[in-house]
Backbone as JSON Lines, residues from 0, in Angstrom:
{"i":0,"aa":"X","n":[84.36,82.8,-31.89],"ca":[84.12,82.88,-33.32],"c":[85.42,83.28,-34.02]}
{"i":1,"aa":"X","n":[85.02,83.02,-35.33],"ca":[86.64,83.51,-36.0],"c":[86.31,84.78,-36.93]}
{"i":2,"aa":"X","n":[87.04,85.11,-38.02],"ca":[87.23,85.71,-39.16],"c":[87.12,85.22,-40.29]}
{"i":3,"aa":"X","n":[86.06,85.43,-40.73],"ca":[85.39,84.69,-41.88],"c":[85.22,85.51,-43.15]}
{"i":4,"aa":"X","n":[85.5,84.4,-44.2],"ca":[85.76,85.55,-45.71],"c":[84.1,85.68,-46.18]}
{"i":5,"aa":"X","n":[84.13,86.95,-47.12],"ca":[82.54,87.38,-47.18],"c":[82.75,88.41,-47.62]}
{"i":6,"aa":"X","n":[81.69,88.71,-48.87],"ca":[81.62,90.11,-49.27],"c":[80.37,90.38,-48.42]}
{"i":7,"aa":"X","n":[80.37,91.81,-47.7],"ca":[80.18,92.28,-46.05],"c":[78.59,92.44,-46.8]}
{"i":8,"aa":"X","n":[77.52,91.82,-46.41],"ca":[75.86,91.9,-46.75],"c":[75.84,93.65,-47.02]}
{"i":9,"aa":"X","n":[76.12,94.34,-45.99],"ca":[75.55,96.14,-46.04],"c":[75.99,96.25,-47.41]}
{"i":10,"aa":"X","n":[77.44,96.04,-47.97],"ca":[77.8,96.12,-49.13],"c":[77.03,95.91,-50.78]}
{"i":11,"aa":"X","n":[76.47,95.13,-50.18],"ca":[75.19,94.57,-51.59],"c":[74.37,95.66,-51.6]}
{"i":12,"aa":"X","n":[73.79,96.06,-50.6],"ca":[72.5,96.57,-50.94],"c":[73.23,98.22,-51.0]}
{"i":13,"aa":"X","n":[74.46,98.68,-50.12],"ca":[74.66,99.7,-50.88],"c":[75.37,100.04,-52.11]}
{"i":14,"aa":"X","n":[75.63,99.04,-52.49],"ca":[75.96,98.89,-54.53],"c":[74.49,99.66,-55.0]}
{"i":15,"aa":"X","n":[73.51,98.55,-54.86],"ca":[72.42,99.12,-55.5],"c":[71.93,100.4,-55.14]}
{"i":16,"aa":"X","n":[72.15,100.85,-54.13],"ca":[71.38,102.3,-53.69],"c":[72.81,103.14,-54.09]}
{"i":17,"aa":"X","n":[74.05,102.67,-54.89],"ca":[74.75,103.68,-55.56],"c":[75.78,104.73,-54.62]}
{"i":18,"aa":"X","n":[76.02,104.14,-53.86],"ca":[76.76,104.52,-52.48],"c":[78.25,104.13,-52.6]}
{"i":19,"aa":"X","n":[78.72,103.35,-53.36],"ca":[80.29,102.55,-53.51],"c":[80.9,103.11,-55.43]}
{"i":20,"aa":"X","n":[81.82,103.99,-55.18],"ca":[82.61,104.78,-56.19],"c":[83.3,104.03,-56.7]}
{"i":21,"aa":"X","n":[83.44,102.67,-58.13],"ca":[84.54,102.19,-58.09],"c":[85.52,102.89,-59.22]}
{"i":22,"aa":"X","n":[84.81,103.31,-59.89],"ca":[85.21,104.3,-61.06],"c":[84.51,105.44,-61.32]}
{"i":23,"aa":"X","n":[85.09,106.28,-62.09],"ca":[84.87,107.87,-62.18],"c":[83.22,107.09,-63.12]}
{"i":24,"aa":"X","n":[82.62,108.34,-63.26],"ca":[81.85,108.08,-64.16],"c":[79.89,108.14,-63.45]}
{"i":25,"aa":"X","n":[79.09,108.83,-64.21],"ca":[77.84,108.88,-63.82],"c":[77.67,109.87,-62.8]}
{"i":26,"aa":"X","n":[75.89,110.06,-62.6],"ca":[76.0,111.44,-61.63],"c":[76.51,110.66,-60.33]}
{"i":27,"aa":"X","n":[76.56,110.09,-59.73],"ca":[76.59,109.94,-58.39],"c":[78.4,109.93,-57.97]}
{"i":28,"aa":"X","n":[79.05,109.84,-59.19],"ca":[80.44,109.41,-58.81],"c":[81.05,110.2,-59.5]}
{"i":29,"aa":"X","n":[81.46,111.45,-59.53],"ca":[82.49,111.87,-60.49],"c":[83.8,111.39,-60.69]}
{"i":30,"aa":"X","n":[84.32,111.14,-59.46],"ca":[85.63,110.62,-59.3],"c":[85.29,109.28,-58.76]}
{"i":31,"aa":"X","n":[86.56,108.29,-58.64],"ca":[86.14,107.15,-57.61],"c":[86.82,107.44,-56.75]}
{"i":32,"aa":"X","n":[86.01,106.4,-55.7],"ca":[85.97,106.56,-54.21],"c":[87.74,105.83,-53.98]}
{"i":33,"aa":"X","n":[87.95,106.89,-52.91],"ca":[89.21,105.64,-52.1],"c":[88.8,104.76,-51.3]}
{"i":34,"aa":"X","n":[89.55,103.33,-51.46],"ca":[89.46,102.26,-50.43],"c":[90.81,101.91,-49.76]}
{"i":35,"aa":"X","n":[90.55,101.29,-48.76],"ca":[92.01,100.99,-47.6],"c":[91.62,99.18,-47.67]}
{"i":36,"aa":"X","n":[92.66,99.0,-46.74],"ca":[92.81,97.76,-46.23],"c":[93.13,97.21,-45.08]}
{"i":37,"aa":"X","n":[92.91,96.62,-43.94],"ca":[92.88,97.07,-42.68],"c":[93.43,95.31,-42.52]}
{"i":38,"aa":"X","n":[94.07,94.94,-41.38],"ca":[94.52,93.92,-40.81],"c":[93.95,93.44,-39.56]}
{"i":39,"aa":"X","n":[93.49,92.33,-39.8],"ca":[92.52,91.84,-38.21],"c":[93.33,90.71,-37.71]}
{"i":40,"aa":"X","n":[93.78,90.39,-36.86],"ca":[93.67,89.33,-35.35],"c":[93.08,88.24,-36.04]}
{"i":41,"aa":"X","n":[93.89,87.23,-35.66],"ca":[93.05,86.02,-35.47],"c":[91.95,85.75,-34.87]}
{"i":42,"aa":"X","n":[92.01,86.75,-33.56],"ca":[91.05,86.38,-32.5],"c":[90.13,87.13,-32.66]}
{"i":43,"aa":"X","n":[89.86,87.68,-33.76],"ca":[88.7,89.23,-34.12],"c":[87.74,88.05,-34.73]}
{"i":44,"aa":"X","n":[86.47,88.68,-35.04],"ca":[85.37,88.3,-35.63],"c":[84.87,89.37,-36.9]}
{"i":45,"aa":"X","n":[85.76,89.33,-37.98],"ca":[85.22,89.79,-38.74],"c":[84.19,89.0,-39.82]}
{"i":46,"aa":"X","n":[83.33,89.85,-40.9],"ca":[82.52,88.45,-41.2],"c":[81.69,89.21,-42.04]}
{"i":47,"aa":"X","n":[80.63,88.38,-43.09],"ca":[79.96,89.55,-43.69],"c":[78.66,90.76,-43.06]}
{"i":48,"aa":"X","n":[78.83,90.44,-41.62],"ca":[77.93,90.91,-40.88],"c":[78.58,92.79,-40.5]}
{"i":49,"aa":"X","n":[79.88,92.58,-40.68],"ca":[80.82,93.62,-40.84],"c":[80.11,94.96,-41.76]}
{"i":50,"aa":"X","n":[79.65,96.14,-41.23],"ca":[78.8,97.44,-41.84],"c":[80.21,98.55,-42.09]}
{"i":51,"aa":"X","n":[81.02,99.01,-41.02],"ca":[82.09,99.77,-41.32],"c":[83.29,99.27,-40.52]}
{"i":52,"aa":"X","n":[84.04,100.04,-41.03],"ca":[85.79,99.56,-40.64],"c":[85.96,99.54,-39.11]}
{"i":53,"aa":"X","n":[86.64,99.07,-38.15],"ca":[86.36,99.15,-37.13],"c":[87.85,98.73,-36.23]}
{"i":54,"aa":"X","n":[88.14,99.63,-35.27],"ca":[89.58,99.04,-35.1],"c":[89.54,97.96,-34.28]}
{"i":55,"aa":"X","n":[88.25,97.68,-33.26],"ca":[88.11,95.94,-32.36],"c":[88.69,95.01,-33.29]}
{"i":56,"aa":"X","n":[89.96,94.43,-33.07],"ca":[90.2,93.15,-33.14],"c":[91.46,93.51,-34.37]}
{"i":57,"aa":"X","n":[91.65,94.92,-34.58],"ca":[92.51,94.99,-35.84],"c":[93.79,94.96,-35.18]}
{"i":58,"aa":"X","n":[95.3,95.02,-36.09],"ca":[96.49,94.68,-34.87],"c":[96.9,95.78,-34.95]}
{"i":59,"aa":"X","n":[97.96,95.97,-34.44],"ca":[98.68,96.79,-33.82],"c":[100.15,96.09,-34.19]}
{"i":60,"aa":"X","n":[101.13,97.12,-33.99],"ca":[102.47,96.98,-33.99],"c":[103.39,98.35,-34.76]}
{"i":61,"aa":"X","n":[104.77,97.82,-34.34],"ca":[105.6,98.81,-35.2],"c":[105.22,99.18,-36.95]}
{"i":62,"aa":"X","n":[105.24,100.18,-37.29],"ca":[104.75,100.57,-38.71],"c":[103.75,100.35,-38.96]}
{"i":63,"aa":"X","n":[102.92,99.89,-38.3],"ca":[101.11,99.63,-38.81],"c":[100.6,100.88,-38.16]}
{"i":64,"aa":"X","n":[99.75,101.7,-38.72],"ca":[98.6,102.77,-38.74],"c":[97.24,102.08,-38.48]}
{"i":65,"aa":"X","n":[97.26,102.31,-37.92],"ca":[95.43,101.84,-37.64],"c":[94.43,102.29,-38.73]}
{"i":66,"aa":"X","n":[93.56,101.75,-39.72],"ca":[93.44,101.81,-41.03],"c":[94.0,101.51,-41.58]}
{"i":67,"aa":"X","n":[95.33,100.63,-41.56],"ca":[95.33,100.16,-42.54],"c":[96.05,100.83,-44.01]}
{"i":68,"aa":"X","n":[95.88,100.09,-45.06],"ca":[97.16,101.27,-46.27],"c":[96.19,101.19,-47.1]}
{"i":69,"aa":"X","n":[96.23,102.46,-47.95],"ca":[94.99,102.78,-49.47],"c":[95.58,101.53,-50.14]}
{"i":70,"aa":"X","n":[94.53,101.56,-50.99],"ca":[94.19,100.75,-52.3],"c":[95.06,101.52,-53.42]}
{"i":71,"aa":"X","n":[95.58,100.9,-54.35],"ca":[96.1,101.43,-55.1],"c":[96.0,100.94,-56.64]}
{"i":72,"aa":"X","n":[94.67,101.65,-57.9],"ca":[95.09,100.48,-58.98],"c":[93.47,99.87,-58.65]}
{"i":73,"aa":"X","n":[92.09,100.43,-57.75],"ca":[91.56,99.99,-58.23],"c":[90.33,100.35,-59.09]}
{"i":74,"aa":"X","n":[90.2,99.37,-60.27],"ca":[89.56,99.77,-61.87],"c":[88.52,99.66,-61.63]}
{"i":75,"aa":"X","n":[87.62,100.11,-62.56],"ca":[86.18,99.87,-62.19],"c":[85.56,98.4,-62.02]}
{"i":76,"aa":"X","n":[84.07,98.52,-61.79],"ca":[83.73,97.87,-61.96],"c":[83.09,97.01,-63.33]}
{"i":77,"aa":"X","n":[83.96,95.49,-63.61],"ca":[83.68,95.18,-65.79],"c":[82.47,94.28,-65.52]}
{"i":78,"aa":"X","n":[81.69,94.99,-66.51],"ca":[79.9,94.38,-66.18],"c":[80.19,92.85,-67.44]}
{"i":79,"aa":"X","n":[79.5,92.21,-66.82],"ca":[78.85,91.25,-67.95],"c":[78.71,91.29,-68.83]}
{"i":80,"aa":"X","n":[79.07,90.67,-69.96],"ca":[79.31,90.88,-71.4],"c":[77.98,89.69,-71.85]}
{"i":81,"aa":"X","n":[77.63,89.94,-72.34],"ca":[76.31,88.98,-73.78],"c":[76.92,87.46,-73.98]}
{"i":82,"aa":"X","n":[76.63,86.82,-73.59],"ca":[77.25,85.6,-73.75],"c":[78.31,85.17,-73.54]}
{"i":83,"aa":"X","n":[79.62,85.75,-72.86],"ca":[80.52,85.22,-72.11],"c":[80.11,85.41,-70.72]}
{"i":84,"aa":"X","n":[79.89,85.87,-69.63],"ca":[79.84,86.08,-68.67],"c":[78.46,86.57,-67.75]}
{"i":85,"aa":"X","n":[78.17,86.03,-66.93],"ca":[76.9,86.31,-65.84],"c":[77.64,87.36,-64.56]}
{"i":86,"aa":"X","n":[79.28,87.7,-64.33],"ca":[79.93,88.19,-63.31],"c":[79.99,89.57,-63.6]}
{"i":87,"aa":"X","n":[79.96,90.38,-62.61],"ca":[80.7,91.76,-62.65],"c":[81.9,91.61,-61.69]}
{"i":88,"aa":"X","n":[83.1,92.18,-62.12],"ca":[84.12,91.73,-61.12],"c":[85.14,92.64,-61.13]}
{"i":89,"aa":"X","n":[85.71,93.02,-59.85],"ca":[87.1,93.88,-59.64],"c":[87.89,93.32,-59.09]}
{"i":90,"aa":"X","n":[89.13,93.66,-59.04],"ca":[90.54,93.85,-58.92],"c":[91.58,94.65,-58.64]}
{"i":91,"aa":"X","n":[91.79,95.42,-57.18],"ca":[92.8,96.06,-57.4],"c":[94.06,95.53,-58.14]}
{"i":92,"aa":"X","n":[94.69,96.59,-58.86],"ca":[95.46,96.28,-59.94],"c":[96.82,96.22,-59.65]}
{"i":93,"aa":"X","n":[96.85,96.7,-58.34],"ca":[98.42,96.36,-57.37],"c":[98.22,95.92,-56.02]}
{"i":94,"aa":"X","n":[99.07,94.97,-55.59],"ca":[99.58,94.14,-54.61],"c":[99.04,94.99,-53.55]}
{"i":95,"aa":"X","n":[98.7,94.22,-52.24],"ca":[98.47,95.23,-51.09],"c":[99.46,94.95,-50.14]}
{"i":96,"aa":"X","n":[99.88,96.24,-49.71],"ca":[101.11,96.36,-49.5],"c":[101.45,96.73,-48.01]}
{"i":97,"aa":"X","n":[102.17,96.55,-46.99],"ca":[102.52,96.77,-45.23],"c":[104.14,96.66,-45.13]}
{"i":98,"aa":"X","n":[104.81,98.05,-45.35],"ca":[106.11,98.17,-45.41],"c":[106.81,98.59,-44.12]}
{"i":99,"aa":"X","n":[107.88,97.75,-43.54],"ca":[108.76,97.94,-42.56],"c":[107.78,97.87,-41.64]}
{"i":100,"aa":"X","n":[106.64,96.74,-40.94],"ca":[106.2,96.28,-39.72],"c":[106.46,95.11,-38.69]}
{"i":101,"aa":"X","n":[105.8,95.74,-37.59],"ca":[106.68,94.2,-36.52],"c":[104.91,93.89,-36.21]}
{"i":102,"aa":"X","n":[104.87,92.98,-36.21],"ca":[103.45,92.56,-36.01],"c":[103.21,90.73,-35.56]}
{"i":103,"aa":"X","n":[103.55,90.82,-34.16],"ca":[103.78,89.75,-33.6],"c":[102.85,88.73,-32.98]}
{"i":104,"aa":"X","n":[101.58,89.53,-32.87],"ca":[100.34,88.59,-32.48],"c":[99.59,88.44,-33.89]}
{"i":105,"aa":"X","n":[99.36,86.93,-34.32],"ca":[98.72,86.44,-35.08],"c":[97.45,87.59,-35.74]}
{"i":106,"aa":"X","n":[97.79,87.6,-36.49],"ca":[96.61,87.9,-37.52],"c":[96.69,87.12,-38.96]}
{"i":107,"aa":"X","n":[95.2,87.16,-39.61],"ca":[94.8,86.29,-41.11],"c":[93.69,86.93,-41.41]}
{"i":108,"aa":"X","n":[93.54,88.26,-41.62],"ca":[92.6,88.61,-42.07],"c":[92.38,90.2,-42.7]}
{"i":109,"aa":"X","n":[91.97,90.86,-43.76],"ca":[92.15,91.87,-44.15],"c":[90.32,92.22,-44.68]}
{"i":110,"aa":"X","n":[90.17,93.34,-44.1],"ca":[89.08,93.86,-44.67],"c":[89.08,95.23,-45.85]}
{"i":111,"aa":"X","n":[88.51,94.97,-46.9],"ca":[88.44,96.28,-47.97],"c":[87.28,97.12,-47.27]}
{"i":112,"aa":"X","n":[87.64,98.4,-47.48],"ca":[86.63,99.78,-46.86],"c":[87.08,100.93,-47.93]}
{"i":113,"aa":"X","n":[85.72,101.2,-48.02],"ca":[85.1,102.34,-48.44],"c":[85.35,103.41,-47.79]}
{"i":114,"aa":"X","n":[86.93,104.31,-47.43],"ca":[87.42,105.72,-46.68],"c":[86.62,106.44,-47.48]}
{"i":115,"aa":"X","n":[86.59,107.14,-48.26],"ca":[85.03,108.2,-49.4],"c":[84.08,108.2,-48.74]}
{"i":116,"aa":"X","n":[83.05,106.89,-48.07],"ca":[81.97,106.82,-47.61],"c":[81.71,106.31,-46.42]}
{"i":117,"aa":"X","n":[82.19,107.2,-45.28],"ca":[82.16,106.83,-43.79],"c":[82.64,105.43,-43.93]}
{"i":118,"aa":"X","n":[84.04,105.36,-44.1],"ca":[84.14,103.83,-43.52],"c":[83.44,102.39,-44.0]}
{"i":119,"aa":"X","n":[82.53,102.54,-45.04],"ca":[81.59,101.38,-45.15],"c":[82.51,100.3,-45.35]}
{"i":120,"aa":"X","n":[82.04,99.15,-45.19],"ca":[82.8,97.85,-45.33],"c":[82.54,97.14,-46.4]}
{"i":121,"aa":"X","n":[83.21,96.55,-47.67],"ca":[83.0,95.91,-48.63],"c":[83.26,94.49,-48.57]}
{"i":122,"aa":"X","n":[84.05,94.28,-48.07],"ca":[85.04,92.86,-48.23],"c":[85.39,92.38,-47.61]}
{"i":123,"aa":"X","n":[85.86,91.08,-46.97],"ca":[86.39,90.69,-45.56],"c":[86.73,89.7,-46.79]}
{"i":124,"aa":"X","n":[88.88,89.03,-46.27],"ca":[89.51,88.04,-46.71],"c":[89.81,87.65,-45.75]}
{"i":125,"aa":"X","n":[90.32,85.88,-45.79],"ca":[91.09,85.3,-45.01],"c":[92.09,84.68,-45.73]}
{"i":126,"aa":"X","n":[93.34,84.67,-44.7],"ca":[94.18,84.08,-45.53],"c":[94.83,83.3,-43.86]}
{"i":127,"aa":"X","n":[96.04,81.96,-43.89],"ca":[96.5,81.48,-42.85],"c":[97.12,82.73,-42.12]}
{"i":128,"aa":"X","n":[97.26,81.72,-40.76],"ca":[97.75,83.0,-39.55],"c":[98.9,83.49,-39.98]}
{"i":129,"aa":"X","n":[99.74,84.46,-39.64],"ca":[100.81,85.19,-40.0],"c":[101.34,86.22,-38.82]}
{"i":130,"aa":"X","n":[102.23,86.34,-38.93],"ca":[103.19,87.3,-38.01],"c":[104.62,87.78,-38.9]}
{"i":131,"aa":"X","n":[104.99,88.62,-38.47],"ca":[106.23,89.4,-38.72],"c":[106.76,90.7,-37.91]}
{"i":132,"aa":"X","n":[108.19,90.26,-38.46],"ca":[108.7,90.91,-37.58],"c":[109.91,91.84,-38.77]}
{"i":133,"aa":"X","n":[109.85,93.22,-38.57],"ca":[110.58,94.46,-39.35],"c":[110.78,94.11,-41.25]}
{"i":134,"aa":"X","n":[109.3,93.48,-41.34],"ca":[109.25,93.04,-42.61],"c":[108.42,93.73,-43.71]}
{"i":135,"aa":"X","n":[108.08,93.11,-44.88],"ca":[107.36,93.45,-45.22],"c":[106.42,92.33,-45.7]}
{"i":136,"aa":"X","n":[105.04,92.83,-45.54],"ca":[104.05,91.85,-45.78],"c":[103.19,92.01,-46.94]}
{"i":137,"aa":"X","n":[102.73,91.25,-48.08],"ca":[102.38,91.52,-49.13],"c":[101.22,90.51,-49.44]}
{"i":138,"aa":"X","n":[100.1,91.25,-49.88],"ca":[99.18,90.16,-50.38],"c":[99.04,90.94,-51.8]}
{"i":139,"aa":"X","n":[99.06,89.52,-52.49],"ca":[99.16,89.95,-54.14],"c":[98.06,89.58,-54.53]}
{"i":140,"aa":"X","n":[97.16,90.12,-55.69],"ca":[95.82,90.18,-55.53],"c":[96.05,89.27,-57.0]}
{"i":141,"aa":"X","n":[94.89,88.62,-57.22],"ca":[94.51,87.08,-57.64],"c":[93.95,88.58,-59.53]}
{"i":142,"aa":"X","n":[94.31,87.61,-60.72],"ca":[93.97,87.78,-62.14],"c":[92.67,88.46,-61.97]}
{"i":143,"aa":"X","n":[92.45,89.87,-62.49],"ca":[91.22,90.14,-62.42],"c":[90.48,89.67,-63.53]}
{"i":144,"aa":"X","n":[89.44,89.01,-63.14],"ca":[88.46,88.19,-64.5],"c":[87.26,87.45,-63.63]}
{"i":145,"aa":"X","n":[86.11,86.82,-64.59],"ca":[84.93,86.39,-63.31],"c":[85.15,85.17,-62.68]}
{"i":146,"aa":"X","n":[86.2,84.47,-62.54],"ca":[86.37,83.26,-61.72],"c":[86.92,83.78,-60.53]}
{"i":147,"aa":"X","n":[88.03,84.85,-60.97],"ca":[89.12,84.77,-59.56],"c":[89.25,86.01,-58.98]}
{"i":148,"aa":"X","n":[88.53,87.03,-59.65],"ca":[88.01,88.52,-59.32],"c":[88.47,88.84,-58.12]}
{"i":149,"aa":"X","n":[88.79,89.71,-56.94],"ca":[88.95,90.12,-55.61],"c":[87.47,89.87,-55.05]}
{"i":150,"aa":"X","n":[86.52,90.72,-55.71],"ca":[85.39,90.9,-55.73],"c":[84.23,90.71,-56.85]}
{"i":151,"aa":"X","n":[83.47,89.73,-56.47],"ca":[82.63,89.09,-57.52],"c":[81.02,88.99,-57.32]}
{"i":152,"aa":"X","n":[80.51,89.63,-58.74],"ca":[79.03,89.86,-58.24],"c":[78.16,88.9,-59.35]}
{"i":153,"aa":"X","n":[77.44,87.75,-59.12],"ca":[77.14,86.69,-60.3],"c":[75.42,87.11,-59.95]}
């Protein structure tokens, strides 16, 4: 099997039961929650079946931490407006970022997690295979709005 993009199913239903911090605000959240970003293997199976962060199948190499690097920049969640929009949608608001790593076995895949709340899993991306070596690796995150959102709830 491969690594497949998917906002992670557990993720839905713990939106609604109020479990995922994206912004300060209301009783359940005073502050928002931190999220990471974690790097998977080609040969991993991540997918929306994915519940929490998990290091099977994540890589390894010089300068990579296992977990992955915080989120940085991300805004709440912007609800649906009255006649423009049916989406709620986020965006971290800066680039995700892997500075000075050697990372030589294929990986294409990054999962968003919920560190605040045991690890839960939100997000699984794919992007083509990739490797590097004493570089830096950057995924720049797509216009936040309801077409091209990181994360999109219709």
């Amino acid at each position: 099997m491969a690594n497949t993009q998917a906002m992670c199913t557990s993720f839905k239903v713990e939106l609604l039961n109020g479990i995922h911090g994206f912004g300060a605000g209301g009783p359940a959240h005073a502050a928002a929650d931190s999220f990471k970003a974690a790097l998977y293997l080609t040969s991993a199976t991540i997918n929306a079946g994915a519940t929490v962060y998990t290091v099977t199948g994540e890589v390894s190499g010089t300068g990579y931490s296992a977990g992955g690097v915080d989120l940085t920049g991300s805004p709440d969640f912007i609800a649906p407006t009255a006649g423009a929009t049916t989406t709620a949608y986020t965006t971290p608001t800066a680039s995700i970022v892997y500075t000075t790593v050697t990372l030589t076995t294929a990986f294409n895949c990054v999962m968003i997690y919920n560190s605040t709340q045991s690890n839960k899993a939100v997000s699984v991306h794919t992007f083509g295979d990739q490797t590097i070596t004493a570089g830096t690796f950057t995924l720049t995150m797509p216009t936040n709005n309801e077409t091209t959102g990181l994360i999109r709830i219709a």
